[in-house]
Backbone as XML, in Angstrom:
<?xml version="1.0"?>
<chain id="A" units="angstrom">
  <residue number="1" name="UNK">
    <atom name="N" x="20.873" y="-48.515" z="77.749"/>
    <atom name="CA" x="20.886" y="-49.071" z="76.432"/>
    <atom name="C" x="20.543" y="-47.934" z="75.487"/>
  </residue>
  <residue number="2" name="UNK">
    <atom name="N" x="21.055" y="-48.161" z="74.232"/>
    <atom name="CA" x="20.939" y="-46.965" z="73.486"/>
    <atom name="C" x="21.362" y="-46.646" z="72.170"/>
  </residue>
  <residue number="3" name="UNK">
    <atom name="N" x="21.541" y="-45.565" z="71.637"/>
    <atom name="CA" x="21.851" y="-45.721" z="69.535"/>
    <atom name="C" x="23.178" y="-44.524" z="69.934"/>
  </residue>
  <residue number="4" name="UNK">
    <atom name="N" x="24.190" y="-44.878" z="69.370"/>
    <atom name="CA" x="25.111" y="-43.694" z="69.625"/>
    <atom name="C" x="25.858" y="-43.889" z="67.930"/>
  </residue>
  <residue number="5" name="UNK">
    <atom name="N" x="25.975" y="-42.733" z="67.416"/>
    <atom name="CA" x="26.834" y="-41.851" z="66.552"/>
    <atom name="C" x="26.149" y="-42.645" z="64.794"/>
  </residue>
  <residue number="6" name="UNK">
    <atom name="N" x="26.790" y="-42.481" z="63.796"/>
    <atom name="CA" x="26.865" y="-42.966" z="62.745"/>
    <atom name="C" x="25.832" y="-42.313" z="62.195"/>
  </residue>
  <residue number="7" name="UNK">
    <atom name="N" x="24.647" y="-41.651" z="63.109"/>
    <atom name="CA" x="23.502" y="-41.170" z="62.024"/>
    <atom name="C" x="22.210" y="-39.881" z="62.897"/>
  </residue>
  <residue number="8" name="UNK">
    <atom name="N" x="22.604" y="-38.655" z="62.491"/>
    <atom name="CA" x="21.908" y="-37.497" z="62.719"/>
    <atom name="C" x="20.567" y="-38.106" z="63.495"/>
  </residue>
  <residue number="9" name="UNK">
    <atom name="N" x="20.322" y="-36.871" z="64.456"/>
    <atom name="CA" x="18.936" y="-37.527" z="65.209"/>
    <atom name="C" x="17.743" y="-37.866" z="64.175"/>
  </residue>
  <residue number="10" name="UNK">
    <atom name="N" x="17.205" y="-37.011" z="63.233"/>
    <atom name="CA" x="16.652" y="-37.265" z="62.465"/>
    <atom name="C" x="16.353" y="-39.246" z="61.881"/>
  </residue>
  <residue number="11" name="UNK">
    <atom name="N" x="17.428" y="-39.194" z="61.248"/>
    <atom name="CA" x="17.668" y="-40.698" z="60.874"/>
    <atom name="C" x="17.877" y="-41.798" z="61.929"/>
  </residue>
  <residue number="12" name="UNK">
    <atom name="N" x="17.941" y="-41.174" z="63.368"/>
    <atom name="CA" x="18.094" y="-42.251" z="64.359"/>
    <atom name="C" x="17.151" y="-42.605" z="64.701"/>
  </residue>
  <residue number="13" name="UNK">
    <atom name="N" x="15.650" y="-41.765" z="64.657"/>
    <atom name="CA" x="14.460" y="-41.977" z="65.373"/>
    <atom name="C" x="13.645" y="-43.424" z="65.622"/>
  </residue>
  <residue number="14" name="UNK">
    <atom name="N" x="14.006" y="-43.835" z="64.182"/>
    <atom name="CA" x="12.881" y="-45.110" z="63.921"/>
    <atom name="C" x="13.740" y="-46.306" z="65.331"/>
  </residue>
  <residue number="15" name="UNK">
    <atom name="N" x="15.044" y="-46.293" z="65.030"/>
    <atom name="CA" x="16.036" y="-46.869" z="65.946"/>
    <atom name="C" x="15.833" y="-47.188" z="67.242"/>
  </residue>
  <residue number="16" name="UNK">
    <atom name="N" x="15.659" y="-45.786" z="67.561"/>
    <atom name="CA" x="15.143" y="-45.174" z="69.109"/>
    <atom name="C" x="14.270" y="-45.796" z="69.510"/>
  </residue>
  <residue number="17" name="UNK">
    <atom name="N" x="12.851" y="-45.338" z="68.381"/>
    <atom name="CA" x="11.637" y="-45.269" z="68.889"/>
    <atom name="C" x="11.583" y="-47.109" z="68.992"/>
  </residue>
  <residue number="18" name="UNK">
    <atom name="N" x="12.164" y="-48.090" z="68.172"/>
    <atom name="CA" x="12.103" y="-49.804" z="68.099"/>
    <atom name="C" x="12.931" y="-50.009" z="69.850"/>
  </residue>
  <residue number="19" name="UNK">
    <atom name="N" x="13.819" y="-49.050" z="70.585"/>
    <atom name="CA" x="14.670" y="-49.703" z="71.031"/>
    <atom name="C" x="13.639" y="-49.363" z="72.484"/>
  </residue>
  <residue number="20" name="UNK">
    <atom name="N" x="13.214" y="-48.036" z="72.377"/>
    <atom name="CA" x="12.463" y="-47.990" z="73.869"/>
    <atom name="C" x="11.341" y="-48.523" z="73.971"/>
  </residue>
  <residue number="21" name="UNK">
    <atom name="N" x="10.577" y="-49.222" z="73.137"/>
    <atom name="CA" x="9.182" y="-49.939" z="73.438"/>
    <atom name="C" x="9.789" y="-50.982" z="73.685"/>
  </residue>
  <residue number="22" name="UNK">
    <atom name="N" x="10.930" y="-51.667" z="73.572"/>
    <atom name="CA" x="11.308" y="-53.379" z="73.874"/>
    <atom name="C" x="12.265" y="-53.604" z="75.081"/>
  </residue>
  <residue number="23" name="UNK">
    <atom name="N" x="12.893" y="-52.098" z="75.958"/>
    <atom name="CA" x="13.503" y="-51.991" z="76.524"/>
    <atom name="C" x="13.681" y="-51.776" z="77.677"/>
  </residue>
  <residue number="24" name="UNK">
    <atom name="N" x="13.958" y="-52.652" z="78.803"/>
    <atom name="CA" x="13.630" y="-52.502" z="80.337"/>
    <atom name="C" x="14.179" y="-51.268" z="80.967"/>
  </residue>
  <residue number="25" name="UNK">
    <atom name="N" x="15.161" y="-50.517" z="80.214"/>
    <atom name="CA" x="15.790" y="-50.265" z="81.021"/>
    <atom name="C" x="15.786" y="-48.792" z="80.607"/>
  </residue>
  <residue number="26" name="UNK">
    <atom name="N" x="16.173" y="-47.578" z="81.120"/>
    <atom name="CA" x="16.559" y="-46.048" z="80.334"/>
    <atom name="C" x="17.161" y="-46.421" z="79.391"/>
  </residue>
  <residue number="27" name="UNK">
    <atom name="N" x="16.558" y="-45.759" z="78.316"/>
    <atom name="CA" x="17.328" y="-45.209" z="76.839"/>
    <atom name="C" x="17.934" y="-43.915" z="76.689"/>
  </residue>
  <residue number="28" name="UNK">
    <atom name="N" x="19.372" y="-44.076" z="75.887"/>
    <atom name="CA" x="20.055" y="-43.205" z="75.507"/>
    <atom name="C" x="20.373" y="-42.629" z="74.494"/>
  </residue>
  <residue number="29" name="UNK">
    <atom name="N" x="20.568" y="-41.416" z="73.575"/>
    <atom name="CA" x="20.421" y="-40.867" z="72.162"/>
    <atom name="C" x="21.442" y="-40.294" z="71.812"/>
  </residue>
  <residue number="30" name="UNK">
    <atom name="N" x="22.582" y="-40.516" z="71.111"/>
    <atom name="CA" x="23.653" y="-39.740" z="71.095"/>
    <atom name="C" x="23.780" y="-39.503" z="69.577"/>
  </residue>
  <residue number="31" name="UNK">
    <atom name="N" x="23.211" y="-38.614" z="69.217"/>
    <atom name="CA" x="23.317" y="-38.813" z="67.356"/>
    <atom name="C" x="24.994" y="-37.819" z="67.144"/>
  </residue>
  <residue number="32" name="UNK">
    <atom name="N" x="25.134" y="-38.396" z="65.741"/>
    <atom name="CA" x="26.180" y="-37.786" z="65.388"/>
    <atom name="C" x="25.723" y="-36.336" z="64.646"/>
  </residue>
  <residue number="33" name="UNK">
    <atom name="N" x="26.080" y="-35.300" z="65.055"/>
    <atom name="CA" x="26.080" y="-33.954" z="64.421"/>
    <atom name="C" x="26.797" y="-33.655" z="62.945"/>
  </residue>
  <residue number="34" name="UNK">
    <atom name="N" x="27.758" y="-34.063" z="62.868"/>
    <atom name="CA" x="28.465" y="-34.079" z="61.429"/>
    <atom name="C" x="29.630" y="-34.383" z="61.928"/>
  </residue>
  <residue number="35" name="UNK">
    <atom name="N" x="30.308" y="-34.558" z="60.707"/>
    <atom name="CA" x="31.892" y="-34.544" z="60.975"/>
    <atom name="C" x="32.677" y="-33.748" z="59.852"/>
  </residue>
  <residue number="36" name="UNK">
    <atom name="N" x="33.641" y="-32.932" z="59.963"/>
    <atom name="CA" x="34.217" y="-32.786" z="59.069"/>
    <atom name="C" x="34.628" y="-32.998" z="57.959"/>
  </residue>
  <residue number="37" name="UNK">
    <atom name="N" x="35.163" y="-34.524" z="58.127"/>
    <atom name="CA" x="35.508" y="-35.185" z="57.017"/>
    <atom name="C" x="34.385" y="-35.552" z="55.931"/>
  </residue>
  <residue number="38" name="UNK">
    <atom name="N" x="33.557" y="-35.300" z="56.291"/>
    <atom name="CA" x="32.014" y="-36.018" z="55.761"/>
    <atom name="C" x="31.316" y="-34.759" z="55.436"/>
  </residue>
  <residue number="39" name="UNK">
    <atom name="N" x="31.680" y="-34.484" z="53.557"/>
    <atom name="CA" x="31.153" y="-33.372" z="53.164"/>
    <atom name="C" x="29.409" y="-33.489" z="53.317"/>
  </residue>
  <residue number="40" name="UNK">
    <atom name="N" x="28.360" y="-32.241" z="53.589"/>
    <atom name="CA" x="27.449" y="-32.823" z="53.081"/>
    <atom name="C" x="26.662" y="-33.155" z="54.263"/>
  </residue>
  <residue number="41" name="UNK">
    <atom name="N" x="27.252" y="-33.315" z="55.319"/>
    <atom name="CA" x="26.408" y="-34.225" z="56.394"/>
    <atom name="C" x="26.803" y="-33.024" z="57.841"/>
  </residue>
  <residue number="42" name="UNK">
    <atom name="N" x="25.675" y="-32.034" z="57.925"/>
    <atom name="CA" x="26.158" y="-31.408" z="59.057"/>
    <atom name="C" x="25.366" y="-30.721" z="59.660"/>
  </residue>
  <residue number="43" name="UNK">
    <atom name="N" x="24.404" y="-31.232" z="61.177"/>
    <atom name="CA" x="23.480" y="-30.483" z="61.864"/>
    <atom name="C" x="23.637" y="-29.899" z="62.780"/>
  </residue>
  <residue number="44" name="UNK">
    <atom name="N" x="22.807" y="-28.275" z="62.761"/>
    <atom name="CA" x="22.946" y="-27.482" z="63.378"/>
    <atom name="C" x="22.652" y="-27.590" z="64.584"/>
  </residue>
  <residue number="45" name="UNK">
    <atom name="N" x="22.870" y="-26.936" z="65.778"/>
    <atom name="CA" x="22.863" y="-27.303" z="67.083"/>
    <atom name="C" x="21.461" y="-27.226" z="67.402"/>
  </residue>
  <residue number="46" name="UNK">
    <atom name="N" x="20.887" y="-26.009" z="66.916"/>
    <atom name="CA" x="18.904" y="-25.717" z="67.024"/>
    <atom name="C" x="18.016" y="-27.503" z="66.362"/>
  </residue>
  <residue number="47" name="UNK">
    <atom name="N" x="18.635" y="-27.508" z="65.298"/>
    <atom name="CA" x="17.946" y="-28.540" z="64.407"/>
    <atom name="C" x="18.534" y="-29.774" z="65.728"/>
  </residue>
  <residue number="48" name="UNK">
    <atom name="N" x="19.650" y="-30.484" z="66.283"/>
    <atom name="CA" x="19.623" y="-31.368" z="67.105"/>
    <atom name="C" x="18.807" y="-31.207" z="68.453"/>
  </residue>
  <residue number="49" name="UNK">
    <atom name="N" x="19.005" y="-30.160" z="69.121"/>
    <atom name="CA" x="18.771" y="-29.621" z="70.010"/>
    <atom name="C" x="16.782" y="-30.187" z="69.679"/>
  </residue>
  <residue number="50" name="UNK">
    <atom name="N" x="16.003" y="-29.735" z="69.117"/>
    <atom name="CA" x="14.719" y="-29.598" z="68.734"/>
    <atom name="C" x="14.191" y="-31.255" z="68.392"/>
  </residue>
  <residue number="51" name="UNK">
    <atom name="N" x="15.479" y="-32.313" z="68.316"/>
    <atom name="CA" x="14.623" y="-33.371" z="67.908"/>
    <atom name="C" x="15.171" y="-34.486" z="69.049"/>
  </residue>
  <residue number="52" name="UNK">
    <atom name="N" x="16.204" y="-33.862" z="70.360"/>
    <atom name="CA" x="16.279" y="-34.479" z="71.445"/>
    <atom name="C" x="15.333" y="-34.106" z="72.280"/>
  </residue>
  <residue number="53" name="UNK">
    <atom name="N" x="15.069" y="-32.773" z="71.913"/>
    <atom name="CA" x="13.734" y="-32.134" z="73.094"/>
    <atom name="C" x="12.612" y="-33.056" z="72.806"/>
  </residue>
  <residue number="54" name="UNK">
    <atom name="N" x="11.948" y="-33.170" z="71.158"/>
    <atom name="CA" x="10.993" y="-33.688" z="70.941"/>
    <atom name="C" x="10.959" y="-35.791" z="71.161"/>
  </residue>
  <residue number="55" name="UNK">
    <atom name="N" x="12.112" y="-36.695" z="71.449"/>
    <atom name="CA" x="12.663" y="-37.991" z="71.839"/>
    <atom name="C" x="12.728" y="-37.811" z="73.553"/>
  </residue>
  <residue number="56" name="UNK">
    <atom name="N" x="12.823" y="-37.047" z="74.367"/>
    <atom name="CA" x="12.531" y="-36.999" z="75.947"/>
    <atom name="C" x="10.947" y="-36.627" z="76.158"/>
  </residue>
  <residue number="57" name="UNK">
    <atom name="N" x="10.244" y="-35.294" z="75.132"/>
    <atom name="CA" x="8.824" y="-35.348" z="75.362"/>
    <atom name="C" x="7.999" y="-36.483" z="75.032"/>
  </residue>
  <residue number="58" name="UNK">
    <atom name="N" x="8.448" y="-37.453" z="74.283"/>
    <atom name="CA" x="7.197" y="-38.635" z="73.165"/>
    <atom name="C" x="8.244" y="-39.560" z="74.686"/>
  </residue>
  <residue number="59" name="UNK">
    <atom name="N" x="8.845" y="-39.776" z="75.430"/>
    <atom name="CA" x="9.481" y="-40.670" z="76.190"/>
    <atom name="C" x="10.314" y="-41.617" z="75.460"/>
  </residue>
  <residue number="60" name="UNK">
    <atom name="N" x="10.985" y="-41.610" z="74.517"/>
    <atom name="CA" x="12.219" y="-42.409" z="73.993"/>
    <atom name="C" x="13.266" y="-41.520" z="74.124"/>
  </residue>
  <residue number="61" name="UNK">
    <atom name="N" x="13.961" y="-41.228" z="74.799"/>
    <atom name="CA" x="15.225" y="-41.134" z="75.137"/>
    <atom name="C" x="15.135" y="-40.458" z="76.701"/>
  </residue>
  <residue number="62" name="UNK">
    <atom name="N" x="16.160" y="-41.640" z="77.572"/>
    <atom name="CA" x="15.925" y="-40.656" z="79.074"/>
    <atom name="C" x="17.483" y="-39.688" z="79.320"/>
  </residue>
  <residue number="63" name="UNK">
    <atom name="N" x="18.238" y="-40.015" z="78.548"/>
    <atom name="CA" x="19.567" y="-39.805" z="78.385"/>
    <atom name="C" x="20.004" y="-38.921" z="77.231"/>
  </residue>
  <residue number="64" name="UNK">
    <atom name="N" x="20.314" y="-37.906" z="77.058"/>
    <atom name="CA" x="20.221" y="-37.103" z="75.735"/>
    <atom name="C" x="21.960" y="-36.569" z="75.283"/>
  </residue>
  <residue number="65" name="UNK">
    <atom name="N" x="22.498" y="-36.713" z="74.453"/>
    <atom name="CA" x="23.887" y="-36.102" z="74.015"/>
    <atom name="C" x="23.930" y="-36.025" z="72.819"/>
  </residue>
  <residue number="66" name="UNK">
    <atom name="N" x="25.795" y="-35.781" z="72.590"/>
    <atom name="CA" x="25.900" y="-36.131" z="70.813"/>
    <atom name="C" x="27.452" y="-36.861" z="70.841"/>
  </residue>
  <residue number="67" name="UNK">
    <atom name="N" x="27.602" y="-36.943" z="69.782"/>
    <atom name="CA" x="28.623" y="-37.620" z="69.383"/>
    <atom name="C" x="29.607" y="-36.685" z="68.005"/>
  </residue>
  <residue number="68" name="UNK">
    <atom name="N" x="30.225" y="-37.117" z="67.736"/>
    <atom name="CA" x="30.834" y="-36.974" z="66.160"/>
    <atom name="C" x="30.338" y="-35.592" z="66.141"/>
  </residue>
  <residue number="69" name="UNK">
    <atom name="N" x="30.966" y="-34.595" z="65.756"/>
    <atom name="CA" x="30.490" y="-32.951" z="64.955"/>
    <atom name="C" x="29.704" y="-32.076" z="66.295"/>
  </residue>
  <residue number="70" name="UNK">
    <atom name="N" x="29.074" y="-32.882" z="67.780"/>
    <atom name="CA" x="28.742" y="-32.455" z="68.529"/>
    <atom name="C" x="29.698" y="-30.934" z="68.938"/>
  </residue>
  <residue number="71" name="UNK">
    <atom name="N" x="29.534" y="-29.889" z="69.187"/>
    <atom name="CA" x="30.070" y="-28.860" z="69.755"/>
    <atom name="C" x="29.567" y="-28.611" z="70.755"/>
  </residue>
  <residue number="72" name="UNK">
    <atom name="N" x="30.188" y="-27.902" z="71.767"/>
    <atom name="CA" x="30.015" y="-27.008" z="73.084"/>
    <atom name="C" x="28.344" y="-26.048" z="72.938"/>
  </residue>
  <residue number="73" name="UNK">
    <atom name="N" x="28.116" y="-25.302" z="71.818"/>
    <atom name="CA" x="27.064" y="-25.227" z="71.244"/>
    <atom name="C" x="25.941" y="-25.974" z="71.003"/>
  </residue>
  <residue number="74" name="UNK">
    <atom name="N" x="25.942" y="-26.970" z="70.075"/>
    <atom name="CA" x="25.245" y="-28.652" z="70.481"/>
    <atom name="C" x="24.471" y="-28.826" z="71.472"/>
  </residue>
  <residue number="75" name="UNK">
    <atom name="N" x="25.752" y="-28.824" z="72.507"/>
    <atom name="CA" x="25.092" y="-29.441" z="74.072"/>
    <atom name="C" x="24.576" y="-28.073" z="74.651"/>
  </residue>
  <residue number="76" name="UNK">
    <atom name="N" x="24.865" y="-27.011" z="74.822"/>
    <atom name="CA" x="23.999" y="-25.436" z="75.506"/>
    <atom name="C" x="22.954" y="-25.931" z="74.655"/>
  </residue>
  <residue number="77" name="UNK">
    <atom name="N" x="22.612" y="-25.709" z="73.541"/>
    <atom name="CA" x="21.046" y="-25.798" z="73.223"/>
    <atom name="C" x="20.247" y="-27.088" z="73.229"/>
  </residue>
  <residue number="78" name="UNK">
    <atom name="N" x="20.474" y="-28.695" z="73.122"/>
    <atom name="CA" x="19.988" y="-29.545" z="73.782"/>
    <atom name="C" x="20.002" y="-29.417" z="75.341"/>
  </residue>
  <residue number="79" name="UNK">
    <atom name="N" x="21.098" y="-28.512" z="75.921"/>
    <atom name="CA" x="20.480" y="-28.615" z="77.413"/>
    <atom name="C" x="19.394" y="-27.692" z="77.767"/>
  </residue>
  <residue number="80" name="UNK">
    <atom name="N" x="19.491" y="-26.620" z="77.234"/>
    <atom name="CA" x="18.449" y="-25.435" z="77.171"/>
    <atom name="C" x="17.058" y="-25.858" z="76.752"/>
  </residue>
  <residue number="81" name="UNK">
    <atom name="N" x="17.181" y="-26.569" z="75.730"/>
    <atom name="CA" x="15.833" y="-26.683" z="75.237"/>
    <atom name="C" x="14.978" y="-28.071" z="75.683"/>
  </residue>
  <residue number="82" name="UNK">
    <atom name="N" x="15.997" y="-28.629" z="76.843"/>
    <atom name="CA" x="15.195" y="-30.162" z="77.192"/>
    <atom name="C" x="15.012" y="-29.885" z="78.584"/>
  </residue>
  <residue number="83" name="UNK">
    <atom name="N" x="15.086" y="-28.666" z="78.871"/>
    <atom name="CA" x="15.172" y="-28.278" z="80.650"/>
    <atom name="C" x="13.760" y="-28.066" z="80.274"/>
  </residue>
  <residue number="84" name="UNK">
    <atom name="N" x="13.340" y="-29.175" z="81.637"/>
    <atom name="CA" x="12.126" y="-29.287" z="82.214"/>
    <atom name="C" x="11.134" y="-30.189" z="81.767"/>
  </residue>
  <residue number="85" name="UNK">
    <atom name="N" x="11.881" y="-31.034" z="80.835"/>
    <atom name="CA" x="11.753" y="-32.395" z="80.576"/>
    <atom name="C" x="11.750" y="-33.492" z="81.549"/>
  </residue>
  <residue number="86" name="UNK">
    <atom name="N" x="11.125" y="-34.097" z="81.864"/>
    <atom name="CA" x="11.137" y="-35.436" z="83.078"/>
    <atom name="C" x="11.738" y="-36.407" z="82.288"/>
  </residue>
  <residue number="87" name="UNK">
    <atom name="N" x="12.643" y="-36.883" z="83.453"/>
    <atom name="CA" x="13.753" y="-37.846" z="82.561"/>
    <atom name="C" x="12.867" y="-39.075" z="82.210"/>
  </residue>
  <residue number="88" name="UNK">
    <atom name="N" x="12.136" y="-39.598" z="82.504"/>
    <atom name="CA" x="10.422" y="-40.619" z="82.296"/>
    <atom name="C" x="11.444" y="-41.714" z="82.999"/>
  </residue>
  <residue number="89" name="UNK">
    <atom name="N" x="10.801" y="-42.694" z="82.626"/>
    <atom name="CA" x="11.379" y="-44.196" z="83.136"/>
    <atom name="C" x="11.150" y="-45.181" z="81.877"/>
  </residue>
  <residue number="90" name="UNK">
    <atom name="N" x="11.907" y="-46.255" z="82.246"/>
    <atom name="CA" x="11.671" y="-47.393" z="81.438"/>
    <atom name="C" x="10.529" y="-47.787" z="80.707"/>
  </residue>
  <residue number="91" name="UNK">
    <atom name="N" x="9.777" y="-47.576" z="79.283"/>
    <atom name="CA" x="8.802" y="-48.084" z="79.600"/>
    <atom name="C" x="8.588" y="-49.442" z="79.375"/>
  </residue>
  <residue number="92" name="UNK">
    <atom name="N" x="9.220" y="-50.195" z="79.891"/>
    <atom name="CA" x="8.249" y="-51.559" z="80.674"/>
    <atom name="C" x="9.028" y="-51.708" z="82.206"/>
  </residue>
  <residue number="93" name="UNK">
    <atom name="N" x="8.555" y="-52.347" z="83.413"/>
    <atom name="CA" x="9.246" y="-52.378" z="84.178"/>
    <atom name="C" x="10.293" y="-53.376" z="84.247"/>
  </residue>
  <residue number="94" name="UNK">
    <atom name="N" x="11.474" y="-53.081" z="84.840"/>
    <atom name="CA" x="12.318" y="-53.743" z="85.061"/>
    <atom name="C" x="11.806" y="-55.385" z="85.581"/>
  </residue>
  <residue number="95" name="UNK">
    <atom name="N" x="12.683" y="-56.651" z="85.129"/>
    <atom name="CA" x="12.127" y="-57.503" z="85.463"/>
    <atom name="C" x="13.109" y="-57.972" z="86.713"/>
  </residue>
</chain>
């Protein structure tokens, strides 16, 4: 279960953080990076990268990507910078 695209990690957090305290199951984070078409709206791979690392350390997100404006870049530095992160578990247990 999870928040995918329409809004930079930044603006997804509150989302996140409502969806993994109520949620049995792994959570997933796929914010949108920018898009082209969408002057105005466009995050850098360090700036995503730094606020998926910091959503796997606080344990809301066990699943980390992007969506929309995501690049090849994007994902090297969210993977770089969340290595050695424990994927955590659910927090409540499965019923």
């Amino acid at each position: 279960m999870g928040v995918n695209c329409a809004l930079g990690a930044a603006e997804m957090r509150p989302y996140l953080e409502s969806l993994a305290r109520i949620a049995p199951v792994y959570t997933t984070c796929h914010p949108n990076a920018g898009c082209e078409r969408v002057r105005g709206y466009d995050e850098r791979p360090e700036t995503t990268a730094k606020y998926l690392r910091e959503f796997a350390e606080s344990g809301l997100g066990n699943i980390l990507g992007g969506c929309c404006g995501t690049t090849d870049e994007h994902i090297r530095q969210i993977a770089r910078s969340s290595r050695g992160c424990p994927a955590g578990c659910p927090s409540r247990p499965v019923s």
